[in-house]
Every structure is written in structure tokens, then in C-alpha cells.
C-alpha positions in Angstrom: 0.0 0.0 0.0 1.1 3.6 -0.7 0.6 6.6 1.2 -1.7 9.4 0.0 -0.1 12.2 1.1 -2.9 12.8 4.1 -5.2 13.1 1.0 -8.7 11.5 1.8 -10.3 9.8 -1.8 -13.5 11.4 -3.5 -15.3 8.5 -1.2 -13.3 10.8 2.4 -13.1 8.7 4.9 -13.7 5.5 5.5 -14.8 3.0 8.9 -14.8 -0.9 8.9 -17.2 -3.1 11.0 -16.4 -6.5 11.2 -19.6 -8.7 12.0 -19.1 -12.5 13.4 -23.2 -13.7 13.5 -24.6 -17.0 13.9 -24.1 -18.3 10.3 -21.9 -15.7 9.0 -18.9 -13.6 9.5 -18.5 -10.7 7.0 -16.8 -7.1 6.9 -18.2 -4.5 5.6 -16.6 -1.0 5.0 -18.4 2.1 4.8 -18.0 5.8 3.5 -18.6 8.3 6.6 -20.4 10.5 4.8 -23.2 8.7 3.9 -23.0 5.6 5.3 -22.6 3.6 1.6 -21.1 0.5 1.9 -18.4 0.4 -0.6 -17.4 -3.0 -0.4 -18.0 -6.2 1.7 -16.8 -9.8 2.1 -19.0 -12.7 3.4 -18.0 -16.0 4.4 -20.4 -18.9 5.9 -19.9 -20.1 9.7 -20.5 -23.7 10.0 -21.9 -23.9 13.6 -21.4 -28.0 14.9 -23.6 -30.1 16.5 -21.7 -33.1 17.9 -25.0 -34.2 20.5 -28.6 -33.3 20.1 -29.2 -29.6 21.5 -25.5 -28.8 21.1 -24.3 -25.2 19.1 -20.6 -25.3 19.1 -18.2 -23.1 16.9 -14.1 -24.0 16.7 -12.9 -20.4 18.1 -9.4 -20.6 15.7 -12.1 -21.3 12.9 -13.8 -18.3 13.5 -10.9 -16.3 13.9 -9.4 -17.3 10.5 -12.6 -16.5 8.8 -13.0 -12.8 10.2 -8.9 -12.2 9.4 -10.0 -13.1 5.9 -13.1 -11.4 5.5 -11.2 -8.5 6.8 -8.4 -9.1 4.3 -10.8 -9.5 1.6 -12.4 -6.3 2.2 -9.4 -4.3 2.0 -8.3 -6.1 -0.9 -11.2 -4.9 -2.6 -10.9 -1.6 -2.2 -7.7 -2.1 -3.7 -9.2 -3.5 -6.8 -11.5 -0.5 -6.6 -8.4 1.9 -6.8 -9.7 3.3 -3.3 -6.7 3.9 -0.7 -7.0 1.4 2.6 -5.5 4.2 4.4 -8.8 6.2 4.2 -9.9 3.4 6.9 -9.7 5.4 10.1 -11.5 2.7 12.3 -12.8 -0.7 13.0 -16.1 -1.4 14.6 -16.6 -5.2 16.1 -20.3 -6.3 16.1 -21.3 -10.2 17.7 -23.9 -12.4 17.9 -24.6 -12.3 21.9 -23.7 -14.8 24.8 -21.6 -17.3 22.8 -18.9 -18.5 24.8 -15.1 -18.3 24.7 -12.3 -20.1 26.9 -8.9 -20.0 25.9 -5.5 -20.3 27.2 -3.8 -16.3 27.3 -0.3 -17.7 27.4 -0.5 -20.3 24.6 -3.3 -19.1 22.7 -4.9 -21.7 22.6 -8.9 -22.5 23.2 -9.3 -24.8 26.4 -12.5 -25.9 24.4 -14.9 -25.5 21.3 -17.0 -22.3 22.0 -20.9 -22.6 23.5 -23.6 -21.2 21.1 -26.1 -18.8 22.4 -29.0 -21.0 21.6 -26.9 -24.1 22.7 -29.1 -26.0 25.6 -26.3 -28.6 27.1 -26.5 -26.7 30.5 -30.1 -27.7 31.3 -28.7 -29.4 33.7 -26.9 -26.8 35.2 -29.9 -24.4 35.0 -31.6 -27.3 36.8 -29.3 -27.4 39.5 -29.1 -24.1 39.9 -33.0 -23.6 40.2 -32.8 -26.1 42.9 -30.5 -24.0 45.0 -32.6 -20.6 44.6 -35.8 -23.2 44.8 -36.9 -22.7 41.4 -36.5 -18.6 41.7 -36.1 -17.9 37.6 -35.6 -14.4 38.7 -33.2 -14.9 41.6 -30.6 -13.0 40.3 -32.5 -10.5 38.3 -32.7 -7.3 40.6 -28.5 -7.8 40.4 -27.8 -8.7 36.3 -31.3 -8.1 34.8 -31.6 -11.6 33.6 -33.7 -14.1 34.1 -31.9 -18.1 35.1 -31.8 -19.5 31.5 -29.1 -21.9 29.2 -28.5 -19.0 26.8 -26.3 -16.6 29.5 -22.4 -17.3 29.2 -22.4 -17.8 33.3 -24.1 -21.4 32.8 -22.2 -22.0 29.9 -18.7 -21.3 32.0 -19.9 -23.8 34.6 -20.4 -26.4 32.4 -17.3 -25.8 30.9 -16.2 -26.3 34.5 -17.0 -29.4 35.3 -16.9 -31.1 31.7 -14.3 -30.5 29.9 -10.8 -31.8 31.0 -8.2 -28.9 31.6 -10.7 -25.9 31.8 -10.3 -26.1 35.8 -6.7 -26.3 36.3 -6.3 -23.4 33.7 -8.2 -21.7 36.3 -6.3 -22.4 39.1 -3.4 -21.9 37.3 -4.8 -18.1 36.2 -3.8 -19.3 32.7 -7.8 -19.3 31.6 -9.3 -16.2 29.9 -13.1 -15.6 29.3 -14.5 -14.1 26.4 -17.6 -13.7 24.4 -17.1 -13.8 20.5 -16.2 -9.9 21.1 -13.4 -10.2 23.0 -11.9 -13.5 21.7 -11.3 -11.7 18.3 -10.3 -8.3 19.4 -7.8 -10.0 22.1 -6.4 -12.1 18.3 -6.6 -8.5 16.3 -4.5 -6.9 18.8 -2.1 -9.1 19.1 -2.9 -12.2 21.1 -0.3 -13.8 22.9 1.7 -11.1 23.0 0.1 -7.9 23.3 -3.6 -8.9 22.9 -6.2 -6.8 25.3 -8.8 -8.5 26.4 -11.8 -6.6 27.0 -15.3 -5.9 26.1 -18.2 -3.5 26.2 -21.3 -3.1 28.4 -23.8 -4.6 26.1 -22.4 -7.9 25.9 -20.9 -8.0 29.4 -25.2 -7.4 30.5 -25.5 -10.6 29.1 -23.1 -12.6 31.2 -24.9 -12.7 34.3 -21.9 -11.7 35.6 -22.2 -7.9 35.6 -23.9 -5.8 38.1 -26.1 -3.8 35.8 -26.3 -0.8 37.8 -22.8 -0.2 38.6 -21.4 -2.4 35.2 -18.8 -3.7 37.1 -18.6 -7.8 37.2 -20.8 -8.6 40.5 -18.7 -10.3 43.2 -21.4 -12.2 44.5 -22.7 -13.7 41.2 -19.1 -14.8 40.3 -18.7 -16.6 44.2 -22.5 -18.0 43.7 -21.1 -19.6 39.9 -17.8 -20.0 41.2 -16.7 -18.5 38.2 -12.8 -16.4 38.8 -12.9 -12.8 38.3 -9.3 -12.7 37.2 -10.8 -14.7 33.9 -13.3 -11.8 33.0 -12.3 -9.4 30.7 -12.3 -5.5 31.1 -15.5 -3.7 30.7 -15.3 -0.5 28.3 -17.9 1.6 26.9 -19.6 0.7 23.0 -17.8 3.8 21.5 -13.8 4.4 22.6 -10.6 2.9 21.0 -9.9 -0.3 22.9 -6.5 -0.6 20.7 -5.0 -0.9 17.4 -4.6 -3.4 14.7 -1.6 -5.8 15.5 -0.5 -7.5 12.0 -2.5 -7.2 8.4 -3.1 -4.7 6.2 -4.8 -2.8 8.7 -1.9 -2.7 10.9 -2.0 0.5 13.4 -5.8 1.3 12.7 -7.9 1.9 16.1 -10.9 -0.7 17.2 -12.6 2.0 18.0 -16.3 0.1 18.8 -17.8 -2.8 20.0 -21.4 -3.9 20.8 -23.6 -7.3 20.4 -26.1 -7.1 17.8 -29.1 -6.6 18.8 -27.8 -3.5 20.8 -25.9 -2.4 17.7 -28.9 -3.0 15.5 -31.3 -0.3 17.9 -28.7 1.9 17.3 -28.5 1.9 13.7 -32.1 2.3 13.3 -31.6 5.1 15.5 -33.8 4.2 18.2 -32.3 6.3 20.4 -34.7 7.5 22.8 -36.8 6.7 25.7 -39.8 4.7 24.6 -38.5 3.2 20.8 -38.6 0.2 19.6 -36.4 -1.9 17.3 -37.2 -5.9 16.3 -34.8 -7.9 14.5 -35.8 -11.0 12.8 -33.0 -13.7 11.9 -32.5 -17.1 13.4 -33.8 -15.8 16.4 -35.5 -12.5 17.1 -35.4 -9.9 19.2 -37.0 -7.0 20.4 -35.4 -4.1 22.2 -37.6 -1.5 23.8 -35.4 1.8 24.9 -35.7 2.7 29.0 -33.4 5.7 28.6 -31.6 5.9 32.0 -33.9 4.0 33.6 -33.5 0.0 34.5 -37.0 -1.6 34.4 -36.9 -4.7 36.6 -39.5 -6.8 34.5 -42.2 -8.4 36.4 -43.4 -10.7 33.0 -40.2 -12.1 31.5 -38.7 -9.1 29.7 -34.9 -8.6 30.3 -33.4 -5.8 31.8 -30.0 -5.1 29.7 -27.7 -2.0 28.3 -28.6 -0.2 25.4 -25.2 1.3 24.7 -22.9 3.5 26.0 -21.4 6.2 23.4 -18.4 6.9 25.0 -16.8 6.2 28.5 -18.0 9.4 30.5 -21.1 9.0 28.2 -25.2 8.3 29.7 -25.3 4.6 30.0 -29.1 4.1 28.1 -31.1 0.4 28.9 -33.4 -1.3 27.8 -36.2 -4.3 28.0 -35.4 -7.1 26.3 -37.9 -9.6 24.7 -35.6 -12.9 23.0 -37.2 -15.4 21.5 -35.1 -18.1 20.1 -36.4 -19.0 17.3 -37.8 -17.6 13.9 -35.6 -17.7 10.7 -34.5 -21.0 12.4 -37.9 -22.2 12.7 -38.8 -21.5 8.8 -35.5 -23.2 7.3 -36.2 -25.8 10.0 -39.3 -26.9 8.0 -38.0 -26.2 4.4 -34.9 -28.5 5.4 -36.6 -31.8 6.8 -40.1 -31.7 5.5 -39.3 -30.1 2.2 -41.4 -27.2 2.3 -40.2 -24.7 -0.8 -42.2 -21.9 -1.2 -42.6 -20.7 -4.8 -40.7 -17.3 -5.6 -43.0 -14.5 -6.0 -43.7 -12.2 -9.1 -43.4 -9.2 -7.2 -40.0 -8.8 -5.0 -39.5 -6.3 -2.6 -38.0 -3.0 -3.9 -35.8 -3.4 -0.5 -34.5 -6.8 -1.5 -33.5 -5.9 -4.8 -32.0 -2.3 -3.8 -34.0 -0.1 -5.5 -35.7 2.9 -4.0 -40.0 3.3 -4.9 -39.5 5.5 -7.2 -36.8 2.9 -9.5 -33.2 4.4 -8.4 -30.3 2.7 -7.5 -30.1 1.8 -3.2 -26.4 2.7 -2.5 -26.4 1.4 1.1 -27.4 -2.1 -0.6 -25.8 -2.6 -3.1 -21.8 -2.3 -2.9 -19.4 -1.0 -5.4 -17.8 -4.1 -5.0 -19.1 -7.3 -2.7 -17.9 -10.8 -2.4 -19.9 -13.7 -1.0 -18.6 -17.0 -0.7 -20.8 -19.7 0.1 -23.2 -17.7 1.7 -25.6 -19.5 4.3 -28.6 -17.2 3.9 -29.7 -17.3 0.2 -31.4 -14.3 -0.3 -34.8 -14.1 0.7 -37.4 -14.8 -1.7 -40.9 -14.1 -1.5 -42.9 -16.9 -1.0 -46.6 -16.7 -3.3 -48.1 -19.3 -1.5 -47.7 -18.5 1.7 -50.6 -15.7 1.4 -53.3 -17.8 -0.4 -56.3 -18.0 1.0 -56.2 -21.7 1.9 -53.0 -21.0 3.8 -54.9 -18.8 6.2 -58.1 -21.0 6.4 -55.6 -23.9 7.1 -56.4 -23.6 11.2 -52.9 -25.0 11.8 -50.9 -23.6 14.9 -46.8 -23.9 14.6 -45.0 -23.9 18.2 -41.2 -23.3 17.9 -40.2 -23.7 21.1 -37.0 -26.0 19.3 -35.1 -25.5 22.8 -37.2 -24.1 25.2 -39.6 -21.1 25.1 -37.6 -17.7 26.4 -39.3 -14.5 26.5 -41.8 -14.1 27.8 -42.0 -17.4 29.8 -38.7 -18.9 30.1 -39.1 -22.4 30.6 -36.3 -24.4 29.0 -37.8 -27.4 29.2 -40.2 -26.5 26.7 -40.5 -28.1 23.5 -41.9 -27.5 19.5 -45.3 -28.4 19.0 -47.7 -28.2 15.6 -51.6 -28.4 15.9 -54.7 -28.2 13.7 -53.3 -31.1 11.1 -55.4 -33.1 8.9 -55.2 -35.1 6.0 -56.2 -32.0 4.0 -52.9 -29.8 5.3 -51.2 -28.3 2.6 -47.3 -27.4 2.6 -47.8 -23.9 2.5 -50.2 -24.2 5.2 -47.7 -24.9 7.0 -45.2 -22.4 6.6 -48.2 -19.9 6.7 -48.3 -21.0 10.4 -44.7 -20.4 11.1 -44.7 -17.1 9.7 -47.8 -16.5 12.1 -45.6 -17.9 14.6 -43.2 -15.1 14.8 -45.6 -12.4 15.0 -47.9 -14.2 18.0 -44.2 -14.1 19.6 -43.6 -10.6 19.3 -47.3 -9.4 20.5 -46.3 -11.8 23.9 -43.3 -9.3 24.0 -45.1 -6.5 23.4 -48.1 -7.3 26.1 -45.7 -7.8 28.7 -44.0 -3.9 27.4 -47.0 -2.9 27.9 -47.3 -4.7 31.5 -43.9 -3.5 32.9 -44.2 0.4 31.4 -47.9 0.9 32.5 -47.4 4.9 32.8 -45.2 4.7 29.5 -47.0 5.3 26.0 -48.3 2.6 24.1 -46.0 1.5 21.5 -47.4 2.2 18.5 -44.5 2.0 16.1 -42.1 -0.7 15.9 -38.5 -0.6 13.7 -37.4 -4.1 12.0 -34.6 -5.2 10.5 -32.6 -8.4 10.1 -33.0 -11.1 7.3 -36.5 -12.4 7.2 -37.1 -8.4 7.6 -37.0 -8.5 3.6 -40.0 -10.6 3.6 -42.7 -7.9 2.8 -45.1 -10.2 3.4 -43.8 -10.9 6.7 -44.0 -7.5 7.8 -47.3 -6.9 6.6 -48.2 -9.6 8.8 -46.5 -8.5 11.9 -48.3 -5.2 11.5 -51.6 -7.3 11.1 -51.4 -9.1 14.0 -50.0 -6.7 15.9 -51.7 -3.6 15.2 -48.5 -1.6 15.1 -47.3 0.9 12.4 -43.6 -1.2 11.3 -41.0 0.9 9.4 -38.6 -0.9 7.8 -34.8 1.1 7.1 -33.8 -0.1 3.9 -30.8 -1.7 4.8 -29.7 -5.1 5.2 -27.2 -4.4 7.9 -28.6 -2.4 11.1 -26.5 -3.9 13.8 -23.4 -3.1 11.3 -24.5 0.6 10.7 -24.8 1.0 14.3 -20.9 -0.3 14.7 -19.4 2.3 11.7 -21.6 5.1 14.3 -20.3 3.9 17.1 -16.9 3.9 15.6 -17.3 7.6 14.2 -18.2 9.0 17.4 -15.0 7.4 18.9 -13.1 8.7 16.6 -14.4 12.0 16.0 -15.3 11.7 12.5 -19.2 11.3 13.1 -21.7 13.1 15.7 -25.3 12.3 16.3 -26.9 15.2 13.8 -24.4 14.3 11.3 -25.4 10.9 11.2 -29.4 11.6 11.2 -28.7 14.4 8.3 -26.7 12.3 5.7 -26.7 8.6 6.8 -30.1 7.4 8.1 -31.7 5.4 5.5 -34.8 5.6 3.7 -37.7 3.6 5.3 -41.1 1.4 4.0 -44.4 1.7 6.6 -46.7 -0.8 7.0 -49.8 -0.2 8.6 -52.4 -2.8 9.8 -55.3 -4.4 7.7 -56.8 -6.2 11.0 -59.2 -5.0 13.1 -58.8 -6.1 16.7 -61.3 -8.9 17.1 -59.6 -10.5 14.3 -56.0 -10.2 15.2 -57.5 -11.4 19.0 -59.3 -14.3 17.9 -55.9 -16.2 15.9 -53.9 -15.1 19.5 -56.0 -16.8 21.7 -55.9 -20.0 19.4 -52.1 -19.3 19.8 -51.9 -19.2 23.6 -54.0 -22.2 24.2 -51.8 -23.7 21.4 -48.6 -22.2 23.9 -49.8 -23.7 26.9 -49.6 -27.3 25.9 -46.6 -26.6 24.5 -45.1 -25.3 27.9 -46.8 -28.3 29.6 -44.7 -31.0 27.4 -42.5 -31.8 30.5 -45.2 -31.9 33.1 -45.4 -35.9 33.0 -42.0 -38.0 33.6 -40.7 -40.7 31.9 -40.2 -42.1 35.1 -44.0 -41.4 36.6 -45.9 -44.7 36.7 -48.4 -45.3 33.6 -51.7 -47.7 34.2 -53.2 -49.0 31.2 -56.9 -50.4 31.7 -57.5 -53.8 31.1 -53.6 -55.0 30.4 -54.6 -58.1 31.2 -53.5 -58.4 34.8 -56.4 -57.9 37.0 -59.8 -58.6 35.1 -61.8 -56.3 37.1 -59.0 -53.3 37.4 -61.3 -51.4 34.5 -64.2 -51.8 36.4 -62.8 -50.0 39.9 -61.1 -47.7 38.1 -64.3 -46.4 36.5 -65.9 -45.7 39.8 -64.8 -42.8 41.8 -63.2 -44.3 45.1 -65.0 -41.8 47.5 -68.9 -42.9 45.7 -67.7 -46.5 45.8 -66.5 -46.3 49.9 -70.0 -44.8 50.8 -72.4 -46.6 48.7 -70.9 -49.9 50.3 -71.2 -48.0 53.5 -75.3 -47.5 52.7 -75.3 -51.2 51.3 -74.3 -52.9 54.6 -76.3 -50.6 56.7 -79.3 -51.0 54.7 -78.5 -55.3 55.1 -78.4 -54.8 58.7 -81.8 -53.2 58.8 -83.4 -55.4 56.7 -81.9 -58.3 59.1 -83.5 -56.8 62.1 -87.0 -56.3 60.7 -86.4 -59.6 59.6 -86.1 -61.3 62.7 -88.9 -58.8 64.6 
């Protein structure tokens, strides 16, 4: 690379976010001015399954794959005779709660890192419930969450006591703790040898480790996990420069932010005060409800979590969290093993295909210069058949409750369930349900909003974004059965754009104003065809439908089943069908009436 003489490009400066998900890693890298992605790299994460219920990713894996997408990037620019030295900073953006244990002085993981949606540590939740005597929200007042497998604490323990090694790196104070955050910016500064291992506030809220009033890591939670402090990285603010670049072609260049997604996401979409909303719909799907200042202990399974933190004297905002585990999953679930492909539509989304209503070109879509390989997420493509009117007369009820049912009930015992089938049940029936599915899920998250802020304002606008946010059909259901105006940005990458401002505020380059003025996309509204006995009448066929669902453990494997008339005892069937308490007293009346009828007998 060549130096430009302190010349910015016609494109000025430029910020990259690098963005490890779920399925995908990818780096994107924007222009400042007007938040136009000039180039990107994706590559597809393969998360493993070794055991049934078990998300695991190889953490030297992952790294490799975010040093090339980040390499890739760069490179591109190249190719687009755009100078890499316009990159002033690098924003880090994570999926959530996905754990990390590695050796600091070998560099080395001590084990495959824990999925967020990973449920291995039922039994550690279990035994943990068992010492708070089944108090879900034991700890809640302290981190904000509720006692579930998808917080990195659990996942720690289990790490703990399973996996050969993780205990004497402990004791040894050779073991470091990380979410997916710090793991790659302790690699990208360094590692070994100079890497800092830290992390922000959003993803350290989701430890259930940190004291969410205070965001320091809570003494007393790490003694009741028995979890070291010494392992736990430093907390920082979203928006500061944790270090610089070690190696690469980025060499010297400031991280300058670092949030989890779904924190990352509200602030792209600018949901930045008191009382917004933003829902992101992937795998999962989240909904993030801005408290301002103010921490809302939930009474009806919201979480209590931060927001962000734009700098490290800055406000420290919260918010209510409702996370429901499954949604994207849940669709590609069915399409995968019962071979449900919807038919593409005639008419695509202008936001999928990056064109503005009126026909122009959507630079914050479409790159100068992208490079996908082996993408996990095809794009998403309308599906005709899911709107027919047999879809919706189908009566079928989809449960996804794949490993357990989080917000707003939190039972992790909790399993998928599908009602209403009949030999008439179509395919697209089907999926119609599991589209209906996700928005029943978010109205459960927004009734309990509406329980926990009773003095707030209803919400009556809700922001999207994520994958299956491309779906306009999806979104004009959610506003259905919801009865909320949705705006949808039209961008694919809100948790991203909310990295780059994180990063330009850190560095000076971006403020607020600027950022609303020139780099706040355009947006699609969708308002509700429902009325409200309509949209009532498929919720209440939902929550009966939820109930057994939340029931499935109720009867043990172990409890005692007797079948009538196995053969054993002749007349079993017949005492079983008479109630014991009509069967003592009418042989009570019997006798006494033969005793009666003995003495008149003999007068």
C-alpha cells in the first residue's frame, strides 16, 4: 500500500465493521459521509452439532474466517483503486452470549466455544434452580436476567465441570473468558503477545456476571457460579478505542467500537430515545424497547439489559429485552426436513432488490464491489403461496419452542409443537403457520412492554430489521397481527450501521446530527389491515396452542403409567371407572341398609 499524502479519496473517509453472527462472518466498509457501503466480504460459519441440542463453533475457525473477511475487504478496495489508508477505524459487532475459553499464554482454546442457543447446560440451569428453589428471577434485581441456558455464566460452569483442563487453567490463572467480542479483538490486537482482552457493556449485561447498575462484574454472582474474576475481561464503553490493529493490512488502525447485535442493531435504526422500539428478525428474534436511563426490573419475562454506551463518560441508556429463540430457524427448519419450498414471488420487494420506490439505485445495498462465498442465507425470496387464501383457512398452529420457550415465559424445558393437522394440510399451510408464529411471539413481547411500562405510552410503532425483515409479506403480517405501524430502514445491515456510528463517534469523524442528516436510510411503513377482534381471535388460538406446549415436560418418563384392562387384574377397569370416595359410601349405605333389613327380619 502507498501513502496518499494525508489526501482523503472522492469516497473521504472511510470506517470498517467487522460482524461474526450466527451463520456468517463478514466485513463491511463504509463511507462516513453517507453511510454507503463500498465493499463487503462474506463467508459462511459452520456452527457444529456433535450431540442433540449442542451449538458449538471451533474459536481458531472463527478467527481465520474474520482475518480473511477482513483481508478481503481491504483487498477490494484495492481492486477499486480506493486507498486502505482512508480506513480510520474498526467497529466489532457479535452475535450475543456465545462463549469463549482459551489459554492467554498459549493461545490456545481450552474448548470449542458454547452457542447462544446451545441448551447442554439444562442441567446446570436445573441445579441451579434447585439451590434458589426454582426462583427464575433470583438474580434479576443484580444482572437483569432471568436463570436461563443461553447466558455465558451457565455455559462457564459447564465448561467447568466437563471439559478436561478448563479447571486447572483456572487455578493456574492461565484461563481467559470471552464472548465472541473479546476472543477476536484479544487475536486482532495481538494475542499472545500484546492482545487486550476486554469488552463493552452490552455484551458484558449478558453474562450474568455484571452488576447492571454499577457495570462492574458482581462479586457475588461470580462466588455463587464460582466463576474467577481474574478470567473476565475489562468492561469499556460501545464507543472508545480499545487498541489498534496488530498484523495485516490494517496494521496500526484503532478498534474503535464494540457492541452485540441486537444492541448495535437499535442503534442503527436510530432508536435512540426513551420509549422506541427496534425488532430484529434472523434465526432468532429480538425485540429491544429503549428505558433511557432507567433499568425496568420486568415483572413478566422481559430482560433488563444495556442499550449502549457512546463513549466512556457518556449516559449509560437500557433497555427491556424480549428474545425469542427461534424464527428464521424455525422457517429453514421446515424447508430442510419436511421439504417445504415456497414458490418465488412475481413481485419482489424493492428493498431486497435495492431499488428505491420510485426505481433508483439503493447505494447502502448494493456495494461497489461485494464478495460472497458460500453464503448460508440465500437471499430471501418471496414466497406466493404463503398468502393464499387456503394458507390462512388452514387452522394449523406452529409452536417453535425448538429449545425451550424464552421471553416471555422462560421455561427451557419447553419443547416444538404443531396443531390443527389433517389429512387436507397443505405445505404452504404450513409455513403460513410459522410465519404466524413469529408475530404471535412478538405481540407476547409486546403485552408484557405494555405490562412492565404501564405509565409509559403505548407503543405504537415498531422498527425491523434483520433477514426475514426483507420478507414484505412478513411485515405486513407483523403489523396485522400486531396492530403496530412497522418501518422498515432499507438496509440489510442495522447492527453493522450502528458499529461504523459507534466507531465515528470514537473517533471523532461522526456526531449524532451528522449521522441523522446524511446517513439514516430511507424507510417502508406498513400499517395494519386487522381489526382487533380479528388479530384477537388467531392469539388466543395461539396461547391455548402455547400452553400445551409449555406443559410438554409436566409428565416424567419415570412417573408410573396404568393401562386399563392390560390383562393383569380382570376387574381393574371396572374399579377404576368408579370414583373411590362414591364407591366407599355406597358400600357403606349397602351394609347398613342389610343390617336393617336383618333386624325387621327377625322382629
Amino acid at each position: 500500500m502507498h501513502g496518499n499524502g494525508g489526501h482523503r479519496s472522492k469516497f473521504g473517509s472511510l470506517i470498517g465493521v467487522l460482524y461474526i453472527g450466527h451463520t456468517s462472518c463478514k466485513c463491511l466498509i463504509y463511507a462516513t459521509r453517507n453511510a454507503e457501503v463500498l465493499t463487503c466480504h462474506e463467508l459462511s460459519l459452520e456452527p457444529l452439532s456433535p450431540q442433540s441440542g449442542w451449538v458449538e463453533f471451533e474459536p481458531l475457525a472463527l478467527w481465520k474466517t474474520a482475518r480473511v473477511c477482513l483481508e478481503t475487504a481491504v483487498q477490494n478496495l484495492i481492486i477499486l483503486d480506493i486507498n486502505p489508508h482512508d480506513i480510520v477505524a474498526v467497529g466489532v459487532c457479535n452475535q450475543r452470549e456465545t462463549t469463549v475459553l482459551w489459554d492467554r499464554t498459549t493461545g490456545e482454546p481450552l474448548c470449542n466455544a458454547i452457542g447462544w442457543c446451545d441448551t447442554r447446560t439444562s442441567s446446570v440451569v436445573g441445579s441451579i434452580l434447585q439451590r434458589v428453589r426454582g426462583k427464575k428471577n433470583y438474580f434479576k434485581s443484580v444482572c437483569g436476567l432471568t436463570v436461563s441456558t443461553c447466558f455465558s455464566a451457565v455455559k462457564i460452569r459447564w465448561m467447568m465441570e466437563n471439559v478436561d483442563g478448563v479447571q486447572s487453567a483456572m487455578d493456574e490463572g492461565r484461563a481467559a473468558f470471552g464472548t465472541l467480542d473479546s476472543w477476536i479483538i484479544w487475536k486482532l490486537t495481538g494475542g499472545v503477545e500484546a492482545g487486550i482482552h476486554v469488552t463493552d457493556v452490552t455484551n458484558a449485561s449478558r453474562t450474568m456476571l455484571m452488576n447492571l447498575e454499577r457495570r462492574v462484574w458482581d462479586e457475588r454472582l461470580c462466588r455463587f457460579f464460582r466463576i474467577p474474576c481474574k478470567i473476565l475481561p475489562e468492561i469499556r464503553s460501545c464507543s472508545e478505542v480499545y487498541g489498534y490493529i496488530n498484523d495485516g493490512p490494517l496494521s496500526g488502525i484503532p478498534i474503535a467500537s464494540c457492541l452485540g447485535d441486537q444492541q448495535a442493531a437499535l442503534l442503527g435504526q436510530m432508536c435512540l430515545s426513551a420509549g422506541q422500539a427496534n425488532c430484529t428478525i434472523d434465526e432468532g428474534m429480538f425485540v429491544l424497547f429503549n428505558t433511557a436511563q432507567e433499568i425496568i426490573d420486568s415483572d413478566h419475562g422481559l430482560l433488563s439489559t444495556v442499550a449502549f454506551q457512546l463513549g466512556a463518560r457518556a449516559n449509560v441508556y437500557y433497555a427491556l429485552e424480549g428474545a425469542i429463540a427461534h424464527a428464521g430457524s424455525s422457517i429453514g427448519w421446515l424447508k430442510r426436513t419436511l421439504a417445504l419450498e415456497p414458490m418465488a414471488s412475481d413481485a419482489m420487494n424493492n428493498s431486497v432488490t435495492g431499488l428505491f420506490p420510485d426505481g433508483t439505485a439503493n447505494t447502502q445495498l448494493i456495494a461497489s464491489f461485494c464478495s460472497v462465498v458460500s453464503s448460508p442465507v440465500p437471499p430471501y425470496v418471496e414466497p406466493k403461496t404463503i398468502v393464499s387464501s387456503g394458507a390462512q383457512r388452514g387452522g394449523v398452529i406452529f409452536v417453535p419452542a425448538f429449545s425451550g420457550y424464552y421471553t416471555p415465559y422462560w421455561r427451557y424445558k419447553a419443547r416444538g409443537m404443531m396443531f390443527g393437522i389433517t389429512l387436507q394440510t397443505t405445505p404452504q399451510q404450513i409455513l403460513y403457520a410459522a410465519h404466524e408464529a413469529i408475530c404471535h411471539q412478538v405481540r407476547e413481547v409486546l403485552e408484557s412492554l405494555a405490562k412492565d411500562c404501564p405509565t409509559w405510552p403505548r407503543l405504537t410503532k415498531l422498527t425491523v430489521g434483520g433477514d426475514l425483515s426483507e420478507q414484505r409479506l412478513l411485515v405486513q403480517m407483523l403489523s396485522d397481527l400486531n396492530g403496530v405501524l412497522v418501518e422498515r430502514p432499507q438496509t440489510s445491515t442495522p447492527a453493522c450501521l450502528g458499529a461504523m456510528l459507534a466507531a465515528g463517534l470514537a473517533t471523532e469523524i461522526l456526531s449524532i446530527d451528522q449521522f441523522r442528516q446524511n446517513c439514516v436510510p430511507p424507510i417502508d411503513v406498513f400499517s395494519t389491515a386487522f381489526n382487533s377482534s380479528q388479530r384477537d381471535m388467531k392469539f388466543r388460538r395461539w396461547k391455548m396452542a402455547v400452553d400445551r406446549c409449555l406443559n410438554f415436560d409436566s409428565v416424567s418418563d419415570s412417573d408410573p403409567v396404568k393401562l386399563i384392562g392390560d390383562g393383569r387384574d380382570p376387574d381393574s377397569y371396572v374399579r377404576c371407572s368408579i370414583p373411590g370416595s362414591l364407591f366407599i359410601v355406597s358400600s357403606f349405605v349397602l351394609i347398613v341398609a342389610a343390617q336393617l333389613m336383618k333386624q325387621q327380619g327377625f322382629a
